[in-house]
N, C-alpha and C positions, 0 to 999 in steps of 0.2 A: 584445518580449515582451508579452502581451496577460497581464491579468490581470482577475480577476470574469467569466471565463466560464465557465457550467455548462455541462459537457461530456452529452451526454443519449445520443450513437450513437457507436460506433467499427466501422468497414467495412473492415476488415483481410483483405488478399491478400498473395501473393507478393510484391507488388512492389512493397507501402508501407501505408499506414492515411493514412483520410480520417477526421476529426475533425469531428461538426457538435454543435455547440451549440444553447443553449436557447432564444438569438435569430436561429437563424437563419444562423450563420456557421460557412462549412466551411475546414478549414485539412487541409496534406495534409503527412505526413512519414512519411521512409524508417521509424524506429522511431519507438514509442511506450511509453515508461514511466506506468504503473498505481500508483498509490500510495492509491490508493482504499482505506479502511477495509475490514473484514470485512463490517462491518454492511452498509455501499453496495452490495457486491460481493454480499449476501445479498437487497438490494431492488430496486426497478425503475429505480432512476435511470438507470442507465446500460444499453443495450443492446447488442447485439453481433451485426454481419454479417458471416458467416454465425454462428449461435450457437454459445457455445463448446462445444466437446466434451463430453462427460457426464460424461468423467473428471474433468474440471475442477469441473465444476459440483455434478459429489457429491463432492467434499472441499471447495467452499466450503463445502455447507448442513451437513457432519459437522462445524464448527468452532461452535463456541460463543460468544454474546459477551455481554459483565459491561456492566453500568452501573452504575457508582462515583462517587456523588455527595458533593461537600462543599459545605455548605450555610454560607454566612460571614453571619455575624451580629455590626454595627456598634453600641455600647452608648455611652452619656456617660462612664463609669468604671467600672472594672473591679471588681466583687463577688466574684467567686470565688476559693476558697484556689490563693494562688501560692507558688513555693518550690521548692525540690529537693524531688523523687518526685511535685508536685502536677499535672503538667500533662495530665495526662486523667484523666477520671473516666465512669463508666456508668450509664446510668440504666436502670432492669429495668420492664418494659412484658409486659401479660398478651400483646401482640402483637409478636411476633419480629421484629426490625429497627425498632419506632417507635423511631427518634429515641436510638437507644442507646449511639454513643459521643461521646461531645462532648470537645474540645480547645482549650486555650485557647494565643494568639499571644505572649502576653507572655515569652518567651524567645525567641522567632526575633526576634518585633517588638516590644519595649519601650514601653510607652504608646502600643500600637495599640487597646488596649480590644475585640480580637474575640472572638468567639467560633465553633468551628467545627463542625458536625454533620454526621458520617458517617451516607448510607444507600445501598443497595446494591439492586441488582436489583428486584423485585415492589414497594419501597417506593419506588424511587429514579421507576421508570415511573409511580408515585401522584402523586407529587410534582409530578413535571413537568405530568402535565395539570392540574393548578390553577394557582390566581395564587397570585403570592408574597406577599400581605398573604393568602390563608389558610395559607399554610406558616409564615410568619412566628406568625399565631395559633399553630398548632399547638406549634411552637418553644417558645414564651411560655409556654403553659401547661406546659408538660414545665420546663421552666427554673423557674418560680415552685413546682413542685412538690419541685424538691430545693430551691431558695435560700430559700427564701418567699415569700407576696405583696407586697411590699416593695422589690425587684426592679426599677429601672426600665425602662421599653417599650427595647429596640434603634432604634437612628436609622435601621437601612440592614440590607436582607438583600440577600446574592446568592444564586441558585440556578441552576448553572449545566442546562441542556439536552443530554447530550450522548445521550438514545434520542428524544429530537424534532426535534433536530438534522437534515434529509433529507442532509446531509454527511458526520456520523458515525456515527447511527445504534447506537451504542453506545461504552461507555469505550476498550474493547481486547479483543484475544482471548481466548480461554481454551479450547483444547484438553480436551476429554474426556481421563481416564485410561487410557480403553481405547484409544485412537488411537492409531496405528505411524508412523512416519516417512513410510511411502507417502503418508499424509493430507498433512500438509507439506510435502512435496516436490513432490504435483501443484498445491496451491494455490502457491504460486511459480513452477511451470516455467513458460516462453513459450510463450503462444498465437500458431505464425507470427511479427510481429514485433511483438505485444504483449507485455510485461517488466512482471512484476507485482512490488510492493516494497510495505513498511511493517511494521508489527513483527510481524503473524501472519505474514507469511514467514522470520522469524529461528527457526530451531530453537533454541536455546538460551536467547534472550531474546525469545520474544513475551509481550509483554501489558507490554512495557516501552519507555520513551520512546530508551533505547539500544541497543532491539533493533532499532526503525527507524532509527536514525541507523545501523548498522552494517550493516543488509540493504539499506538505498540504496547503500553503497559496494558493497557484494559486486553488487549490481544495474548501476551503473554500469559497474562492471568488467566485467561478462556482457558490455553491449549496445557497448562497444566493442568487446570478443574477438569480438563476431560480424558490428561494423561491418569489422576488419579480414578478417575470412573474406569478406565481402563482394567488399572491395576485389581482396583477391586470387584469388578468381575472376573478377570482371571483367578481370583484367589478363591473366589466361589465356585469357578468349573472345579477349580484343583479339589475344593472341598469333597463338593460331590463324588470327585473321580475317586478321590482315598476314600468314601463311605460306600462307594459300589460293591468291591470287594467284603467288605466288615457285613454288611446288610446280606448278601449273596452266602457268608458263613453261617447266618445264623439259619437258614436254610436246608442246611447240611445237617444238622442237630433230630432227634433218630424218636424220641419221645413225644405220642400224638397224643392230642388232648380235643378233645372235642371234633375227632376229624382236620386238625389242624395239629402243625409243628410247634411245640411250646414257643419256641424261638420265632415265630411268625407273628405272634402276636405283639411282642415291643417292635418287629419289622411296619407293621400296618399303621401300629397308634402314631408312627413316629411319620410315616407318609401320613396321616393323615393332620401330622402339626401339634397331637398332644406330649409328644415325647420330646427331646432334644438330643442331640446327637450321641453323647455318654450312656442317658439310659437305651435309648434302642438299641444300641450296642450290650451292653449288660444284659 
């Protein structure tokens, strides 16, 4: 198994997918599982020969996707009211989504001393293109605003990236309201034998971490049921291919009966489905 390769082209035929990466290296396999975020699936990372279908491709760009950021903020000791009913609190901003709902760790994580701030979509994509010592300013002053000036500085912020991410491209799906199942169902179906999976393919739980865990099973499941259709069609060329020759001998056979080869006559019944494969042979 090869792992840290960005996958950039997938060349999907009949009769397999050829995989080339961003250094350079082609890998070739019967199927291919897609697990690619919405966001990915909505930008040019990855391309596709011949490109996909249009039905494919307008129910990607009709899917919607969220960036849901928590911003973890590391303090020497913890200031803020704790207790039963204390564990979040809102701060009200003349601007919609600055910095509004803050959470604090000290019941999951006891003398963790964090602190957490939710932002979402237009703020969340603010966010990300700065540095995190101005988001952390930002933070700071919204903080000393309900606590007081008196407040000490945070040790440590994290700000995770997941709309700058070129891998995620966003948090997770979110379907419009007006959307029908058709939306859903073509973003999921195989392209050929590309199998698309992750949690905007779950009808009942996308935008959730167990609607991917349960649309890769339902996905695995597909691309066997269709590894086995595989196989048994091959075993059915193979059939035919060893009874060309068997059917072709009785052909050869020297005694005419009625203007026809004795031996033609189990060749015919048997094309025509009353025979089985033993006796027209026989």
């Amino acid at each position: 198994m090869d792992l840290g390769q960005v996958v950039r082209e997938l060349q999907h035929s009949r009769n397999g997918v050829t995989v080339r990466t961003e250094d350079g290296c082609v890998y070739e396999a019967d199927y291919v599982i897609l697990s690619a975020s919405i966001g990915v699936l909505q930008s040019d990372l990855i391309s596709f020969r011949p490109p996909l279908p249009r039905w494919k491709t307008e129910a990607i760009e009709k899917c919607d996707v969220m960036v849901y950021t928590k911003i973890f903020l590391k303090f020497p000791y913890k200031f803020w009211p704790c207790g039963p009913g204390k564990e979040f609190f809102i701060y009200a901003h003349e601007r919609r989504g600055y910095y509004t709902f803050w959470q604090h760790m000290e019941n999951a994580y006891p003398g963790s001393n964090i602190l957490v701030v939710t932002l979402t979509n237009d703020e969340s994509k603010r966010v990300e293109s700065q540095s995190d010592e101005e988001t952390l300013k930002e933070a700071m002053v919204v903080l000393r605003d309900m606590f007081g000036s008196d407040i000490p500085d945070a040790t440590d912020i994290l700000v995770p990236r997941w709309w700058n991410n070129r891998f995620q491209r966003c948090s997770y799906s979110n379907y419009p309201m007006i959307s029908n199942n058709q939306v859903i169902n073509d973003i999921k179906a195989p392209v050929g034998r590309i199998f698309f999976t992750g949690e905007h393919t779950s009808e009942r739980f996308n935008g959730y971490v167990h609607g991917g865990h349960l649309a890769g099973i339902d996905t695995s499941k597909a691309v066997l049921e269709e590894m086995r259709k595989d196989e048994r069609q091959k075993g059915k060329q193979n059939q035919n291919f060893l009874l060309e020759p068997l059917l072709a001998l009785t052909l050869t056979q020297a005694d005419a009966v009625s203007g026809l080869h004795k031996c033609d006559v189990p060749t015919q019944l048997y094309l025509s489905g009353k025979l089985s494969i033993p006796e027209a042979i026989l």
